[in-house]
Kinemage of the C-alpha trace (Angstrom):
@kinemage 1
@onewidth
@group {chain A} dominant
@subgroup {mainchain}
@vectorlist {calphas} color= white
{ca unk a 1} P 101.705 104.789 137.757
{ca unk a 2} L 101.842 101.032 137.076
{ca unk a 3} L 98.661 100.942 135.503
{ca unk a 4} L 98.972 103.758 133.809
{ca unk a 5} L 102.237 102.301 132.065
{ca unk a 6} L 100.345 98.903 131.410
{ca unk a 7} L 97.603 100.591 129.728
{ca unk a 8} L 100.008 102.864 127.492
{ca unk a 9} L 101.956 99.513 126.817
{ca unk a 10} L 98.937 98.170 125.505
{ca unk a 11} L 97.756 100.811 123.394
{ca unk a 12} L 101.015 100.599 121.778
{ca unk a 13} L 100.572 96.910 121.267
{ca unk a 14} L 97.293 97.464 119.704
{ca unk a 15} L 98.304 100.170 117.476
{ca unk a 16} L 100.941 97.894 115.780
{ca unk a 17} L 97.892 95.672 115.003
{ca unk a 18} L 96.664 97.832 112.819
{ca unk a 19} L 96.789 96.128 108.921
{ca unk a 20} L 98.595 98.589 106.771
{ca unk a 21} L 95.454 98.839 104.361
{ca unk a 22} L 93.153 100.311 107.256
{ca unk a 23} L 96.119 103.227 107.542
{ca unk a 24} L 96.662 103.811 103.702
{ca unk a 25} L 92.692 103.916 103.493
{ca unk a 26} L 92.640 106.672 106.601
{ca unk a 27} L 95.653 108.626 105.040
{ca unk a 28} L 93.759 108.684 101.923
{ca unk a 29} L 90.649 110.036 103.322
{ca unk a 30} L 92.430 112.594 105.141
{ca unk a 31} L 94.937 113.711 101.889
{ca unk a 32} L 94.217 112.485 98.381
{ca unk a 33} L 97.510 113.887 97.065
{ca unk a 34} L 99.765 112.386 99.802
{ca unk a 35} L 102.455 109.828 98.137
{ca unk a 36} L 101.649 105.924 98.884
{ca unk a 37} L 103.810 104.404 102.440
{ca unk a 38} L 106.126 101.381 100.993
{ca unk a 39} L 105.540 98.364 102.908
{ca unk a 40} L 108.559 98.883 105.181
{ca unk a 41} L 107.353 101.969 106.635
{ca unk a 42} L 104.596 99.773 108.411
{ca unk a 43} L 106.893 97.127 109.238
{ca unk a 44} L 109.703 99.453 110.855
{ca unk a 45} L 106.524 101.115 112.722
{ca unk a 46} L 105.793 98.103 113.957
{ca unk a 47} L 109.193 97.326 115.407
{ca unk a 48} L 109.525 100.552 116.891
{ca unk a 49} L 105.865 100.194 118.385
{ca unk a 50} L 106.355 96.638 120.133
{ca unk a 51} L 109.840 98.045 121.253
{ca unk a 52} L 108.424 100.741 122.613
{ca unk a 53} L 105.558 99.045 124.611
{ca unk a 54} L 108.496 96.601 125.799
{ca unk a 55} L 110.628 99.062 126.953
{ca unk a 56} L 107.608 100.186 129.269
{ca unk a 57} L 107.447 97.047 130.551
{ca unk a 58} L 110.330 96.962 132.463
């Protein structure tokens, strides 16, 4: 169960990595007509990803 949590700790951690252009670019591809993210949407989804993989942690 430990290592299960680790690992889902660190695909969390990873996914925040992710530069906003390579998800805009992906979105894109998958719906032309979908409105443009602001910045702050990747930003909060950020916070809420490394919180996330925190709160596993413990």
């Amino acid at each position: 169960m430990i290592i299960f949590l680790f690992v889902l700790a660190a695909l969390l951690v990873l996914m925040a990595c992710i530069k906003a252009d390579r998800v805009r670019s992906w979105r894109e591809s998958l719906n032309p007509s979908a409105p443009d993210l602001p910045g702050v949407a990747f930003v909060v989804g950020r916070a809420v990803l490394i919180l996330m993989a925190g709160r596993l942690r413990r």
